[in-house]
C-alpha positions as CSV (number, residue, x, y, z in Angstrom):
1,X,2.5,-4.4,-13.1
2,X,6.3,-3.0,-12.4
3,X,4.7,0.4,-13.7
4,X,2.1,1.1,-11.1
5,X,4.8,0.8,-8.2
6,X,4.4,4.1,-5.8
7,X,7.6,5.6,-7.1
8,X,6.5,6.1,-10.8
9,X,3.0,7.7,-9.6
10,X,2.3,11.2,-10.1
11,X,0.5,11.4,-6.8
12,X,3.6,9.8,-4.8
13,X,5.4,12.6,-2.7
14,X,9.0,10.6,-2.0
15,X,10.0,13.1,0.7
16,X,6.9,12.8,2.6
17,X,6.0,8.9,1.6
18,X,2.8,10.7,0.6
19,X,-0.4,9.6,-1.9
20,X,-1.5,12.7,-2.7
21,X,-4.3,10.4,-4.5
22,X,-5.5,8.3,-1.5
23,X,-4.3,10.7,1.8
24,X,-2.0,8.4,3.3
25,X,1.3,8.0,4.8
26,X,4.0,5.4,5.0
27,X,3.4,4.5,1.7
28,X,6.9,3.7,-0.3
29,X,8.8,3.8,-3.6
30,X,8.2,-0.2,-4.2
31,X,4.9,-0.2,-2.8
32,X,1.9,-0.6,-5.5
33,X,-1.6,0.6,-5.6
34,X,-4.2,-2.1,-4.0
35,X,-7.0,0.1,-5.9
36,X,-5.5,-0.6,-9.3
37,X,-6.7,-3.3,-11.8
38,X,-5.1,-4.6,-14.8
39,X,-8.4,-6.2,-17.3
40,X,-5.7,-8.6,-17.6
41,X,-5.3,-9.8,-14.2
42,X,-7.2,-11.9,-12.1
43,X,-8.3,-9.0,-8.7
44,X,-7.3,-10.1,-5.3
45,X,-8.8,-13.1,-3.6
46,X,-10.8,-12.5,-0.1
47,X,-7.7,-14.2,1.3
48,X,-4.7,-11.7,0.0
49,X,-6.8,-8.7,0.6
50,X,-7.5,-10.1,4.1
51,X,-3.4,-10.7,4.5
52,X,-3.1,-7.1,3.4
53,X,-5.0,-5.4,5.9
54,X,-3.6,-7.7,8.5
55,X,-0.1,-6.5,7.4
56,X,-1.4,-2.8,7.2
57,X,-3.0,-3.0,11.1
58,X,0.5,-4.8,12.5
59,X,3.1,-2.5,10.9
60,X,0.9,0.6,12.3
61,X,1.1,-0.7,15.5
62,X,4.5,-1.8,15.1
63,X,5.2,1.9,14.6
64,X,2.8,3.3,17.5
65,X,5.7,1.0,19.7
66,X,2.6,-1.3,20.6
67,X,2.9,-4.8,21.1
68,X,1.0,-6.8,18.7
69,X,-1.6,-9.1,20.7
C-alpha cells in the first residue's frame, strides 16, 4: 500500500499540502488515501475509521490553538 502514500499521487500539491482530488488541506507526503481500496485488503473496521476522524477533529483544533475538551 507504500504506493498510494500522498507523495506519489498525481493530485498531491507538496507546496500547498493540497489534494487536488478531495479539496483538502494539511494533507502530507506520508499520508495515504482513506478513500482507497486494495481487493486484496480487508477495508477499515467501524473502530479505525472512528480513531481516524477522532485524530482528524483533534489535530484541527490543535491547529485552531483550541484546547481539546
Amino acid at each position: 500500500m507504500s504506493d498510494y502514500i500522498c507523495g506519489t499521487c498525481k493530485y498531491y500539491n507538496g507546496d500547498l499540502c493540497y489534494c487536488e482530488a478531495r479539496g483538502e488541506f494539511d494533507l502530507y507526503e506520508k499520508d495515504t488515501c482513506d478513500g482507497w481500496t486494495d481487493d486484496n485488503e480487508g477495508g477499515l473496521t467501524d473502530e479505525e475509521k472512528a480513531e481516524i476522524v477522532g485524530d482528524r477533529e483533534a489535530h484541527r483544533i490543535m491547529v485552531e490553538g483550541r484546547e481539546i475538551e
